[in-house]
TORKOL-102420 format. One record per atom (N, C-alpha, C, O): residue in one letter; atom name; y negated, z negated, x. Coordinates in steps of 0.1 Angstrom, whole numbers, m for minus. Example, Ala and Ser with C-alpha at 12.3 -4.5 7.8 and 13.67 -1.06 7.14 Angstrom:
residues 2
<pt 'A','N',<57,m78,132>>
<pt 'A','CA',<45,m78,123>>
<pt 'A','C',<33,m78,132>>
<pt 'A','O',<33,m85,142>>
<pt 'S','N',<22,m71,128>>
<pt 'S','CA',<11,m71,137>>
<pt 'S','C',<0,m79,129>>
<pt 'S','O',<m11,m80,134>>
END
This chain:
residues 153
<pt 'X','N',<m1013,1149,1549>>
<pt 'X','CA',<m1011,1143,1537>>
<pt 'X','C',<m1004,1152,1527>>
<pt 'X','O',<m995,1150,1520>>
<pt 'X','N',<m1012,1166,1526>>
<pt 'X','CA',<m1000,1178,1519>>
<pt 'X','C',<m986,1176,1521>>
<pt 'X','O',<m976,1174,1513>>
<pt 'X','N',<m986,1178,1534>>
<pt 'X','CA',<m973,1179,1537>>
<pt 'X','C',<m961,1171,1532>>
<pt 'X','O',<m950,1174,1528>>
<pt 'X','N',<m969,1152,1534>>
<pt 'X','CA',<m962,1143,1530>>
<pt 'X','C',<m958,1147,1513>>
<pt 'X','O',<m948,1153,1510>>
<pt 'X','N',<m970,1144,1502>>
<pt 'X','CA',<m968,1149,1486>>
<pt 'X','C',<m957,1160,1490>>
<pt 'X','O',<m946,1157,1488>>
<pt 'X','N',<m960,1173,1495>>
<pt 'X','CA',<m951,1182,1489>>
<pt 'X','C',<m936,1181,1496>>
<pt 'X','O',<m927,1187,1490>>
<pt 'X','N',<m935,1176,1506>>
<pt 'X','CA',<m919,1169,1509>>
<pt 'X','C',<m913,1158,1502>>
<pt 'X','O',<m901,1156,1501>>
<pt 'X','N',<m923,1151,1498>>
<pt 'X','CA',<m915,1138,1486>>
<pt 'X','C',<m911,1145,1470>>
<pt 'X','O',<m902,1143,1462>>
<pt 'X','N',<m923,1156,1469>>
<pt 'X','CA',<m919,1164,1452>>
<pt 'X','C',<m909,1172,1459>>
<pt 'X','O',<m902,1175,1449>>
<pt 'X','N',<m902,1178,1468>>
<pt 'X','CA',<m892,1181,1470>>
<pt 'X','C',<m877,1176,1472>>
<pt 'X','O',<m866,1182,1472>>
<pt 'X','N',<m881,1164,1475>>
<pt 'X','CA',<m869,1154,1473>>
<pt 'X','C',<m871,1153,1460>>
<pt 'X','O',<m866,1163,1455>>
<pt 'X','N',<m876,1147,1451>>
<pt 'X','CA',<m880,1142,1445>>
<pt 'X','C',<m871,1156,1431>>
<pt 'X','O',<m862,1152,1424>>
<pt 'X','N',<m873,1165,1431>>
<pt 'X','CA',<m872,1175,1426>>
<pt 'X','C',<m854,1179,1424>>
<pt 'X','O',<m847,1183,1414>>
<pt 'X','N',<m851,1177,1441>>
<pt 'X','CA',<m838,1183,1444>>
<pt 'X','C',<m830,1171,1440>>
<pt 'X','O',<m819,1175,1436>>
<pt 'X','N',<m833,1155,1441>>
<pt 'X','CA',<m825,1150,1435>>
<pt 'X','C',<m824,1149,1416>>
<pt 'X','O',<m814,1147,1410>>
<pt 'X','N',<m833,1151,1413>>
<pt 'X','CA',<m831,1155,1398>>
<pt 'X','C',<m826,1167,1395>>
<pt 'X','O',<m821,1168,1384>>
<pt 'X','N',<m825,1177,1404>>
<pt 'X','CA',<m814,1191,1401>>
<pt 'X','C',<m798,1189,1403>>
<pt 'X','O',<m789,1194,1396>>
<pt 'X','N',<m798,1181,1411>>
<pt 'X','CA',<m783,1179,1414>>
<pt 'X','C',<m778,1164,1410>>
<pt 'X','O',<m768,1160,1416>>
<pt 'X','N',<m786,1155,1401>>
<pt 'X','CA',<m778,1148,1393>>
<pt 'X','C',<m776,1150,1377>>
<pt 'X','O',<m770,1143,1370>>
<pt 'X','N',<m783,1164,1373>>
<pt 'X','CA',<m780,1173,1364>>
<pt 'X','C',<m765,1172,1357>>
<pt 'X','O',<m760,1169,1346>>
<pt 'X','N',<m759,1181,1375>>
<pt 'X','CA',<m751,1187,1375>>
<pt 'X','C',<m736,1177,1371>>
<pt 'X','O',<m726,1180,1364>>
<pt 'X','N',<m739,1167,1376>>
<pt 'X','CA',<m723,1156,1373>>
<pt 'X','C',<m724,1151,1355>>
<pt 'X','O',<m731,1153,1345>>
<pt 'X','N',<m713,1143,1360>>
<pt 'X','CA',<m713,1137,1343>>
<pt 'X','C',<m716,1124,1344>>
<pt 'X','O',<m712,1116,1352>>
<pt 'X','N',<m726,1120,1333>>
<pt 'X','CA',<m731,1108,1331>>
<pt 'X','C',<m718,1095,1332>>
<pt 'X','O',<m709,1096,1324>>
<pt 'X','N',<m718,1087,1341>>
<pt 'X','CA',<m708,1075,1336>>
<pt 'X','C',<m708,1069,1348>>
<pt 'X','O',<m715,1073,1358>>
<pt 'X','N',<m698,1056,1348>>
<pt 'X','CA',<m696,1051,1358>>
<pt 'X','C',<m689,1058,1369>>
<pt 'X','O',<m678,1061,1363>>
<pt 'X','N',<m687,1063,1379>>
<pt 'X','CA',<m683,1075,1390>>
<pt 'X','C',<m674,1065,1397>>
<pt 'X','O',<m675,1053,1399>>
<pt 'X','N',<m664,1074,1401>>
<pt 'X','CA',<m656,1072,1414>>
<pt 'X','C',<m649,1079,1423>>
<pt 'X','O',<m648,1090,1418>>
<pt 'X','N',<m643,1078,1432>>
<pt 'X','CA',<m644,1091,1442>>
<pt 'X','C',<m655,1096,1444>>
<pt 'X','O',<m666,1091,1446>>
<pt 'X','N',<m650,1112,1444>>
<pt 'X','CA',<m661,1123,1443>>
<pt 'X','C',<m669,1127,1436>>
<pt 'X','O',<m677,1136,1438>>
<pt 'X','N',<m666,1118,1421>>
<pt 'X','CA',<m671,1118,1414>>
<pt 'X','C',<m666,1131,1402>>
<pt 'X','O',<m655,1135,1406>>
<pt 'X','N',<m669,1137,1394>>
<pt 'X','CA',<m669,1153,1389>>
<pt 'X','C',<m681,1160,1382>>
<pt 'X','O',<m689,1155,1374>>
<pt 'X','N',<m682,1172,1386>>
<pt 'X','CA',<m694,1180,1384>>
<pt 'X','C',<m690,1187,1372>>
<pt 'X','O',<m679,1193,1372>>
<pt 'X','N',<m699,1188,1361>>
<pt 'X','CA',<m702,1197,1348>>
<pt 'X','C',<m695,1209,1352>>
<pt 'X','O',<m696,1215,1363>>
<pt 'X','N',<m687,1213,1338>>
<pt 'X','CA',<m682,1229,1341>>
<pt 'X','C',<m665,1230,1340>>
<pt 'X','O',<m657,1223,1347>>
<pt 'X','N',<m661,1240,1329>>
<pt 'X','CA',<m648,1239,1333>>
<pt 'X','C',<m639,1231,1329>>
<pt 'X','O',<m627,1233,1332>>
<pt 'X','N',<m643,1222,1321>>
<pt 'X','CA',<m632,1208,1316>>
<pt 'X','C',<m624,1215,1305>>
<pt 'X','O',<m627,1221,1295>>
<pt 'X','N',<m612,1212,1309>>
<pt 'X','CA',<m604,1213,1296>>
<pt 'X','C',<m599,1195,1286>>
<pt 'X','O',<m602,1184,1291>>
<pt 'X','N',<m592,1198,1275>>
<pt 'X','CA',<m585,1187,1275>>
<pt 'X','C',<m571,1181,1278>>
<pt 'X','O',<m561,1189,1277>>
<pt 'X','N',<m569,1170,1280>>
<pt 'X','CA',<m559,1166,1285>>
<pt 'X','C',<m542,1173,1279>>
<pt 'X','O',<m531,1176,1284>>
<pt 'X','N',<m549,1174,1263>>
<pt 'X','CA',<m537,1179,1260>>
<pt 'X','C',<m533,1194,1262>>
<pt 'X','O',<m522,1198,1261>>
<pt 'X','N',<m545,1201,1266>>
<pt 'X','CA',<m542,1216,1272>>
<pt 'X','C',<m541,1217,1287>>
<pt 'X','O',<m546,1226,1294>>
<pt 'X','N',<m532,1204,1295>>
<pt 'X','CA',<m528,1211,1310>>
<pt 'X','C',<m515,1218,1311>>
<pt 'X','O',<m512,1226,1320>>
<pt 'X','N',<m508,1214,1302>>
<pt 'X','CA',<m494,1218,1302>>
<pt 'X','C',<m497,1232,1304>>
<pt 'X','O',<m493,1239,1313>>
<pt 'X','N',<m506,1238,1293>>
<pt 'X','CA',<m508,1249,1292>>
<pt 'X','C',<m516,1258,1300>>
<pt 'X','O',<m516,1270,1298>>
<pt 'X','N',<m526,1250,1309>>
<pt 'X','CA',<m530,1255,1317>>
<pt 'X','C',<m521,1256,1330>>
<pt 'X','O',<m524,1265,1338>>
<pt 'X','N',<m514,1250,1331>>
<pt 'X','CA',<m505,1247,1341>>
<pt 'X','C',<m498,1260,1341>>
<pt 'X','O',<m500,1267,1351>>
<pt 'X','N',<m490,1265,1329>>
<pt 'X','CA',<m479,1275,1330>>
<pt 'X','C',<m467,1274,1333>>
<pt 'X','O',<m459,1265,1331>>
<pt 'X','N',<m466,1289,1340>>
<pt 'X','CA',<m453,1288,1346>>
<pt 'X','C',<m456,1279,1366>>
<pt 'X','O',<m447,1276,1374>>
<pt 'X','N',<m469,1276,1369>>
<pt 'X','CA',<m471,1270,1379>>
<pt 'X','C',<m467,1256,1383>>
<pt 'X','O',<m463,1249,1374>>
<pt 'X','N',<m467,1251,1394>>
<pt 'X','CA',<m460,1237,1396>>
<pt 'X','C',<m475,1229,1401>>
<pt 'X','O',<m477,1217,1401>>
<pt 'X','N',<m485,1240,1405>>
<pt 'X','CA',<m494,1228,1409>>
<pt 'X','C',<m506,1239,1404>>
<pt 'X','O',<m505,1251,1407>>
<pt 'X','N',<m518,1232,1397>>
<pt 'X','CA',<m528,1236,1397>>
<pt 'X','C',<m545,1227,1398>>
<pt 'X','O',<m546,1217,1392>>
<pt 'X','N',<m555,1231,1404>>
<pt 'X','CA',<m567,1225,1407>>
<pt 'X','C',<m573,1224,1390>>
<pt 'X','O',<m574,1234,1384>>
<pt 'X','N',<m575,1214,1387>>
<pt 'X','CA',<m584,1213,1373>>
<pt 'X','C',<m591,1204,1370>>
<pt 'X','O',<m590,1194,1378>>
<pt 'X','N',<m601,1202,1359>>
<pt 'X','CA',<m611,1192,1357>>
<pt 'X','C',<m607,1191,1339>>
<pt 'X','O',<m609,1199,1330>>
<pt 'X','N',<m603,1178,1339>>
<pt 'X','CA',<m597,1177,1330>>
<pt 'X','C',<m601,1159,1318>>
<pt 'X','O',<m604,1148,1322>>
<pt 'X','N',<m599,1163,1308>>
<pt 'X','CA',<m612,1148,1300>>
<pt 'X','C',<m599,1143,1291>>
<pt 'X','O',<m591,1151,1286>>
<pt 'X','N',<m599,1130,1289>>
<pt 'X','CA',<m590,1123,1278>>
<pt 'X','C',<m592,1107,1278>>
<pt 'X','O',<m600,1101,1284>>
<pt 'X','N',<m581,1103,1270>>
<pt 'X','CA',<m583,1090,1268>>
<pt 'X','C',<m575,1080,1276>>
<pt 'X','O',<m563,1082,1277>>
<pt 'X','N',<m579,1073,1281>>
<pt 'X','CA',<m575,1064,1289>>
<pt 'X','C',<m564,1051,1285>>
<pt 'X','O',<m568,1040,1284>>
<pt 'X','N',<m548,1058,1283>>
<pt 'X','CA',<m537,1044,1277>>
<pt 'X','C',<m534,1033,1285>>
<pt 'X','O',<m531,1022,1279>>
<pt 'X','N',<m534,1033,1296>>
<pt 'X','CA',<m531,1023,1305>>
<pt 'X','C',<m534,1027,1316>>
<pt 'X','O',<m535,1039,1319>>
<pt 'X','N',<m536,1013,1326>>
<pt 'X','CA',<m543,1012,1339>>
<pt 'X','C',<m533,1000,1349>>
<pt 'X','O',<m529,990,1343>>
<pt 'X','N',<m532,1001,1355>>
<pt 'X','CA',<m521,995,1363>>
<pt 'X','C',<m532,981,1365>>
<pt 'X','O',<m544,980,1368>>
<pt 'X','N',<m523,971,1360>>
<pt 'X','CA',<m525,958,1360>>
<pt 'X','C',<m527,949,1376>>
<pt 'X','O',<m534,939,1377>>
<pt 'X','N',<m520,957,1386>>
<pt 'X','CA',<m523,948,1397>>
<pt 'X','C',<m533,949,1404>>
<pt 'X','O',<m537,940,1412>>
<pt 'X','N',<m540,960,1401>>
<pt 'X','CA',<m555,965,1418>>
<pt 'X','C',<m557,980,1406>>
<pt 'X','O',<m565,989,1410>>
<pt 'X','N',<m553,983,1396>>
<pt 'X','CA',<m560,996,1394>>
<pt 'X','C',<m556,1010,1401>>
<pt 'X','O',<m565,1019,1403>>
<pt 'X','N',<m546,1011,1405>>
<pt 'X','CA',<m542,1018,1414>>
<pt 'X','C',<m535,1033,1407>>
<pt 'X','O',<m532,1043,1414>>
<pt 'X','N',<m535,1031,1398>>
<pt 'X','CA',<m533,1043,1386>>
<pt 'X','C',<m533,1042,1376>>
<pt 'X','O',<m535,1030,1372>>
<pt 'X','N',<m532,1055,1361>>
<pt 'X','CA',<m541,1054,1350>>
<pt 'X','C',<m533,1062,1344>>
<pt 'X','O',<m529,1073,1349>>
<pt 'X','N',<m531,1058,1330>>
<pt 'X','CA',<m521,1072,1322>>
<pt 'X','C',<m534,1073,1312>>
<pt 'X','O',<m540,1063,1309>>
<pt 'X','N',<m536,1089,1306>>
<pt 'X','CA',<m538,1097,1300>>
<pt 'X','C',<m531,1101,1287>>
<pt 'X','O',<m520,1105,1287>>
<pt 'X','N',<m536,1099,1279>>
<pt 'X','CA',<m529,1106,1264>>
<pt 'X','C',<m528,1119,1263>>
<pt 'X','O',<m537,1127,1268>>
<pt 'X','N',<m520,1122,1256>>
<pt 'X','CA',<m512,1135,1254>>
<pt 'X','C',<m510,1139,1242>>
<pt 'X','O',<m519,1135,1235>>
<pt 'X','N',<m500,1147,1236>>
<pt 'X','CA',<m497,1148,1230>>
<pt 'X','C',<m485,1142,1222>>
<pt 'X','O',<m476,1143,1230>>
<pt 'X','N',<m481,1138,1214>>
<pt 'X','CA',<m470,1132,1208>>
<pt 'X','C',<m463,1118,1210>>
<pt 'X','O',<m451,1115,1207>>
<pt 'X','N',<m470,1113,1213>>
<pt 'X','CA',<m474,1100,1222>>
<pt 'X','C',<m473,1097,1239>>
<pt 'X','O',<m476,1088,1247>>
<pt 'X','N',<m468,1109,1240>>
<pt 'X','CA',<m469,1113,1253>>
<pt 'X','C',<m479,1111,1263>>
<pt 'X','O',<m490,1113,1257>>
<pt 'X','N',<m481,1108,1276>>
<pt 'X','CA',<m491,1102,1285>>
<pt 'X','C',<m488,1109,1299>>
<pt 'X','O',<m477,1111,1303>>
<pt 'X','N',<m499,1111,1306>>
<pt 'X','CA',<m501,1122,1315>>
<pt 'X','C',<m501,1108,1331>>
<pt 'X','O',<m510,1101,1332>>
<pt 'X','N',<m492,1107,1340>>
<pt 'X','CA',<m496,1098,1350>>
<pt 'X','C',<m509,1103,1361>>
<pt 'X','O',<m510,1114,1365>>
<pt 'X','N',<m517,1095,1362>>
<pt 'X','CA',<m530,1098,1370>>
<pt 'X','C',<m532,1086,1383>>
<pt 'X','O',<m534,1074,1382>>
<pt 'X','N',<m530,1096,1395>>
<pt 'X','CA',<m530,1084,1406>>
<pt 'X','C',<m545,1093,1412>>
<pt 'X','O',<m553,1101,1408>>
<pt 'X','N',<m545,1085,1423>>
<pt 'X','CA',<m561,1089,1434>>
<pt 'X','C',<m556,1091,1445>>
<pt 'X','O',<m547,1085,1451>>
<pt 'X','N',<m563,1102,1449>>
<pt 'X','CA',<m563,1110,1463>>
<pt 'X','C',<m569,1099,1473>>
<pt 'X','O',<m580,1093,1474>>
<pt 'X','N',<m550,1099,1482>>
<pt 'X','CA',<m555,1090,1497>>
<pt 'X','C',<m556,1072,1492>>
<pt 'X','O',<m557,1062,1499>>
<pt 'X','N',<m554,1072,1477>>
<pt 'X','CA',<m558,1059,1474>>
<pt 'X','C',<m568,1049,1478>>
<pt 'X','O',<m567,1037,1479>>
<pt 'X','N',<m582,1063,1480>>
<pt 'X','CA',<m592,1065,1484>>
<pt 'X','C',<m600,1053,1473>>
<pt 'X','O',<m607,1045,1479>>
<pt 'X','N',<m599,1053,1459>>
<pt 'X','CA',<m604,1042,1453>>
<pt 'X','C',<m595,1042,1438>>
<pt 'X','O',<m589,1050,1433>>
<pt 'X','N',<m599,1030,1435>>
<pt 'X','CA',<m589,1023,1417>>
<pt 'X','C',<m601,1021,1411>>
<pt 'X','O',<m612,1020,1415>>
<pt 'X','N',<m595,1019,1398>>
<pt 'X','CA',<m601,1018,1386>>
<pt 'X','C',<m601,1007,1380>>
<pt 'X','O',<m593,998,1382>>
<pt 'X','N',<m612,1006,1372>>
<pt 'X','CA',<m612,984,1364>>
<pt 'X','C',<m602,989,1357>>
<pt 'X','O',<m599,1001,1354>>
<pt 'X','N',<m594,976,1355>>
<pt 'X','CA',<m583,977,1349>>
<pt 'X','C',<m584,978,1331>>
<pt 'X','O',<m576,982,1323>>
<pt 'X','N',<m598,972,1330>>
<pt 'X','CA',<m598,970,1314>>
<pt 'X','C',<m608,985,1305>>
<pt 'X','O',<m617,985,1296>>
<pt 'X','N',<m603,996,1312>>
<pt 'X','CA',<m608,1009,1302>>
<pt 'X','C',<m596,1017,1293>>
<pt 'X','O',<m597,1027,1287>>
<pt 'X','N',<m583,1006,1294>>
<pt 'X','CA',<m578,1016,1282>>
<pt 'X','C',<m587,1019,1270>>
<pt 'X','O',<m595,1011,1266>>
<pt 'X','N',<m586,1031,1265>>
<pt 'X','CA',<m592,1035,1250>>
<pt 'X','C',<m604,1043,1254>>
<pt 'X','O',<m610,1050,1246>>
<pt 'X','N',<m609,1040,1270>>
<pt 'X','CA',<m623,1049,1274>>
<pt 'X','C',<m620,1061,1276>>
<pt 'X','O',<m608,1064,1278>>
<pt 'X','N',<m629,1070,1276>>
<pt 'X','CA',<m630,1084,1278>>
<pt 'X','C',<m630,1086,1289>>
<pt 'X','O',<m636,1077,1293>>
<pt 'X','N',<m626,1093,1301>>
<pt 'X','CA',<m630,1094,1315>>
<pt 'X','C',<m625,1113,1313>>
<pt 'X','O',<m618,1118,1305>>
<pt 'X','N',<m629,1118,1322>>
<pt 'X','CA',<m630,1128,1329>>
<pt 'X','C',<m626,1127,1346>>
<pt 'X','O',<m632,1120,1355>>
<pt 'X','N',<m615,1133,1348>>
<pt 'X','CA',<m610,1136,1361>>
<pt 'X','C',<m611,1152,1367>>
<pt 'X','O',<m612,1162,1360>>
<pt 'X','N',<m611,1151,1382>>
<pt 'X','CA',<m612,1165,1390>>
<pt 'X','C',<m599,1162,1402>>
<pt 'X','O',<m602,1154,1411>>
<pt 'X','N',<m591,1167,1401>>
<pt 'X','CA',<m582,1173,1407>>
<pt 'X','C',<m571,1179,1405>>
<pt 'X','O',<m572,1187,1395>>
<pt 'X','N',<m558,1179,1411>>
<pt 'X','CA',<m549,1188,1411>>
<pt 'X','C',<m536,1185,1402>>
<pt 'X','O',<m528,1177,1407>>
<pt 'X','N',<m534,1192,1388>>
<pt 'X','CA',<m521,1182,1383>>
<pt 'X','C',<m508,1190,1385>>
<pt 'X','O',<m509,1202,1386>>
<pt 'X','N',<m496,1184,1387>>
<pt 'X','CA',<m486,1189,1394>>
<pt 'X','C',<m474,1188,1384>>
<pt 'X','O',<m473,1177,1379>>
<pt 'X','N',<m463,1197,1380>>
<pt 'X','CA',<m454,1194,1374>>
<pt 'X','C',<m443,1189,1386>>
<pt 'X','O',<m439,1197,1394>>
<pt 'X','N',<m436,1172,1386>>
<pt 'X','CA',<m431,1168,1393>>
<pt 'X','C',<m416,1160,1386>>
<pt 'X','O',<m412,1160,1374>>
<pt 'X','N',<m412,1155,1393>>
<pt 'X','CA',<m399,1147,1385>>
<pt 'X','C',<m404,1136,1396>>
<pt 'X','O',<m410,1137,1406>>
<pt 'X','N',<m399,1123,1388>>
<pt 'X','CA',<m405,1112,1398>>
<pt 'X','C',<m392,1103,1396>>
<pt 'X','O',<m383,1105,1387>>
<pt 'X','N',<m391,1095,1405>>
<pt 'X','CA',<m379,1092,1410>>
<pt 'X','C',<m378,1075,1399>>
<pt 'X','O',<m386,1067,1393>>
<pt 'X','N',<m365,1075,1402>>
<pt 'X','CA',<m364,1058,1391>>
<pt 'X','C',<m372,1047,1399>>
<pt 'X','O',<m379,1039,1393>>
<pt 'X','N',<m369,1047,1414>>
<pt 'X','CA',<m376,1039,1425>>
<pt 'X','C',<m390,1041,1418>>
<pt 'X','O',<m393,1033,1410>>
<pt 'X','N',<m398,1050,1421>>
<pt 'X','CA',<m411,1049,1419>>
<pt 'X','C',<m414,1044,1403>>
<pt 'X','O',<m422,1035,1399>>
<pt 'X','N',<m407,1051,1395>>
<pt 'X','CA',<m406,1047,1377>>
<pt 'X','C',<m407,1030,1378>>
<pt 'X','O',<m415,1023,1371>>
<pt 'X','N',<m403,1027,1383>>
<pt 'X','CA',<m397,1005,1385>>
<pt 'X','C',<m408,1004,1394>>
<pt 'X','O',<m412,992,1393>>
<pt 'X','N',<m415,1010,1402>>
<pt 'X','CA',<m422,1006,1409>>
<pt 'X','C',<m434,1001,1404>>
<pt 'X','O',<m438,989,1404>>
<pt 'X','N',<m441,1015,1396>>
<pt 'X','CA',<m449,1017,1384>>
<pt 'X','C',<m449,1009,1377>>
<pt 'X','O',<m458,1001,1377>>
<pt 'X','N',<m437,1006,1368>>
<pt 'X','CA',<m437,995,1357>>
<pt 'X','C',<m438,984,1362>>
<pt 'X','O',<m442,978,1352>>
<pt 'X','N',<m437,974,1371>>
<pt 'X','CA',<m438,965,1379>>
<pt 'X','C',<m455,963,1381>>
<pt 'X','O',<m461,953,1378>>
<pt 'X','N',<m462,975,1387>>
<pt 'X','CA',<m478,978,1385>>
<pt 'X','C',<m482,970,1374>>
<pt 'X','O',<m489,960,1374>>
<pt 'X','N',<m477,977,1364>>
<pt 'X','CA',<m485,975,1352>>
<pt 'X','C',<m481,963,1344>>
<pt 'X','O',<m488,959,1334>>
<pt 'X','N',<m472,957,1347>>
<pt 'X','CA',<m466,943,1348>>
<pt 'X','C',<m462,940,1331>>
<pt 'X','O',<m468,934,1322>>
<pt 'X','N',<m447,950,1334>>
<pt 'X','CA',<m441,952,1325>>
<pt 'X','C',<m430,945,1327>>
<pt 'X','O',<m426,942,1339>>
<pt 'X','N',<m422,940,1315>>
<pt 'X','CA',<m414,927,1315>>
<pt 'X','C',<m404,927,1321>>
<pt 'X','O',<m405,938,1326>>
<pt 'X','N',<m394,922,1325>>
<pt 'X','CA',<m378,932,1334>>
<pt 'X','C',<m371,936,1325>>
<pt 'X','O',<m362,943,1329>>
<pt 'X','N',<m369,934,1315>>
<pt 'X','CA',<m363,940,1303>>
<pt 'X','C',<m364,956,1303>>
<pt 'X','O',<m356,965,1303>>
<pt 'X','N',<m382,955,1302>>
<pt 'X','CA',<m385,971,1302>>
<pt 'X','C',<m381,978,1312>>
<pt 'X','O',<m375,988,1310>>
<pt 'X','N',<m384,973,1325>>
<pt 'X','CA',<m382,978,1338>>
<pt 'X','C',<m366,981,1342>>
<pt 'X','O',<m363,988,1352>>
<pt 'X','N',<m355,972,1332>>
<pt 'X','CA',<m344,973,1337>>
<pt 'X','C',<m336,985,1332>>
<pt 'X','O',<m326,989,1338>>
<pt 'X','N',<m342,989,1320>>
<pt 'X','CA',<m341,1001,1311>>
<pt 'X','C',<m341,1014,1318>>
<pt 'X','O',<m335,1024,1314>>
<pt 'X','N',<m350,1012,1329>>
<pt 'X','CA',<m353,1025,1338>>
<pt 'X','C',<m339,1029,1342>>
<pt 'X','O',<m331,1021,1346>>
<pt 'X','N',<m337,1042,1341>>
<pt 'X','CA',<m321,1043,1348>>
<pt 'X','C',<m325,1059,1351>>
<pt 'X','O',<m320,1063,1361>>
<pt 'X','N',<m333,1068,1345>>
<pt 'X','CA',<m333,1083,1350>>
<pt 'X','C',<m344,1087,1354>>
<pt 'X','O',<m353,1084,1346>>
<pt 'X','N',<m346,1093,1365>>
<pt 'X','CA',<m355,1106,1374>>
<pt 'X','C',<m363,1109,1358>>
<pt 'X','O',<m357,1111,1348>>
<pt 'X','N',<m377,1109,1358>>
<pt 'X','CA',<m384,1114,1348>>
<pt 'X','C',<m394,1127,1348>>
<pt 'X','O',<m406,1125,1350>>
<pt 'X','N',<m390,1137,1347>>
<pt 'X','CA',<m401,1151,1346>>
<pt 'X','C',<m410,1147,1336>>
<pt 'X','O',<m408,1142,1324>>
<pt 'X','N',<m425,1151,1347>>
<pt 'X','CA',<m433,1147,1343>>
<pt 'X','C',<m443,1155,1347>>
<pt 'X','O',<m441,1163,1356>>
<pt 'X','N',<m459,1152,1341>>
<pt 'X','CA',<m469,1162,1348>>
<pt 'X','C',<m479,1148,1355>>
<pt 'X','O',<m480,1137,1349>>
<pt 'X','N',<m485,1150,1368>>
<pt 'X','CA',<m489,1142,1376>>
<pt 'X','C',<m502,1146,1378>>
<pt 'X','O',<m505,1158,1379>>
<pt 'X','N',<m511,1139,1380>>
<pt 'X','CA',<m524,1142,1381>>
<pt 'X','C',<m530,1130,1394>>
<pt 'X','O',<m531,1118,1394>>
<pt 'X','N',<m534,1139,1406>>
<pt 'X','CA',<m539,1134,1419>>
<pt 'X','C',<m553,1138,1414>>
<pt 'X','O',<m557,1149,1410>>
<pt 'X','N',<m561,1128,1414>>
<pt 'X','CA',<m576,1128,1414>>
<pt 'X','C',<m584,1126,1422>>
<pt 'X','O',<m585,1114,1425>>
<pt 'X','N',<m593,1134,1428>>
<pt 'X','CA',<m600,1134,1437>>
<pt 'X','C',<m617,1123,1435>>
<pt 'X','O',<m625,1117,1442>>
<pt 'X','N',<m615,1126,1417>>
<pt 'X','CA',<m633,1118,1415>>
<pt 'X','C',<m631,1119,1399>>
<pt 'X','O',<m629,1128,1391>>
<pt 'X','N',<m632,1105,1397>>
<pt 'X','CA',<m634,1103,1382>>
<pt 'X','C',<m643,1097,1378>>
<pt 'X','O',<m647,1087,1384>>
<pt 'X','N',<m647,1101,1365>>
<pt 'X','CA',<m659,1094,1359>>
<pt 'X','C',<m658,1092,1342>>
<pt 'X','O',<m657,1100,1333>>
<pt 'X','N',<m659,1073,1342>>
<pt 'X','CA',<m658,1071,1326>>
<pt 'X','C',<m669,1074,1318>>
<pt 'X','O',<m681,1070,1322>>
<pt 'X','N',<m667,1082,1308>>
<pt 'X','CA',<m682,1084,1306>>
<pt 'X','C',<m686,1070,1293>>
<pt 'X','O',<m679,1062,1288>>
<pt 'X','N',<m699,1075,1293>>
<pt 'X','CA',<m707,1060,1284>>
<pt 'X','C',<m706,1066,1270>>
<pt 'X','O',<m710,1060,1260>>
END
């Protein structure tokens, strides 16, 4: 009977230590663990002179791809917006958190993305063909692959 009590207070224990550690909210993916967060508007600068770097990074959520959730822009600076897709397209997001807070963990990449994918995107987000027809150039940009995000409450 010891045995039993003191194996359930150690579960019991170890799951309250290690749900400590993440951040309170609705989770997806991998979720992300406390520690290290910068803000959205300081990746550029965390980035550098680098083209790809690992980070855990917090902002506001401008748009969410209208068809399945399948990606998510980030605010920036200057009205500027950060593109945020998921690793493996492993899972999406409700589509209705623009304006929420979320916190993301993975890798953001300075990339140029192609007009094909630009029209692709806007089509996503079910943008008019007007807008979409406007697309005409390759856009540099910073790209954010997420492994585990979480909106917080």
């Amino acid at each position: 009977m010891k045995k039993l009590v003191l194996s359930l207070a150690l579960c019991l224990f170890a799951a309250f230590a290690f749900a400590q550690d993440a951040f309170e909210g609705q989770s997806f993916g991998e979720g992300v663990k406390k520690g290290g967060v910068i803000s959205a508007t300081e990746v550029n600068a965390k980035l550098g002179d680098k083209t790809k770097a690992d980070m855990k990074v917090s902002g506001e959520v401008v748009t969410v791809c209208k068809k399945k959730g399948c990606f998510m822009t980030l605010k920036l600076t200057n009205g500027e917006t950060m593109f945020v897709n998921f690793k493996d397209y492993a899972f999406f997001m409700p589509k209705d958190i623009a304006g929420k807070k979320v916190v993301i963990d993975g890798f953001a990449e300075r990339k140029t993305t192609s007009v094909e994918d630009l029209k692709h995107y806007a089509e996503d987000a079910k943008k008019s063909a007007e807008e979409i027809a406007k697309i005409t150039e390759p856009k540099k940009e910073i790209v954010f692959e997420a492994k585990g995000v979480v909106i917080l409450n």
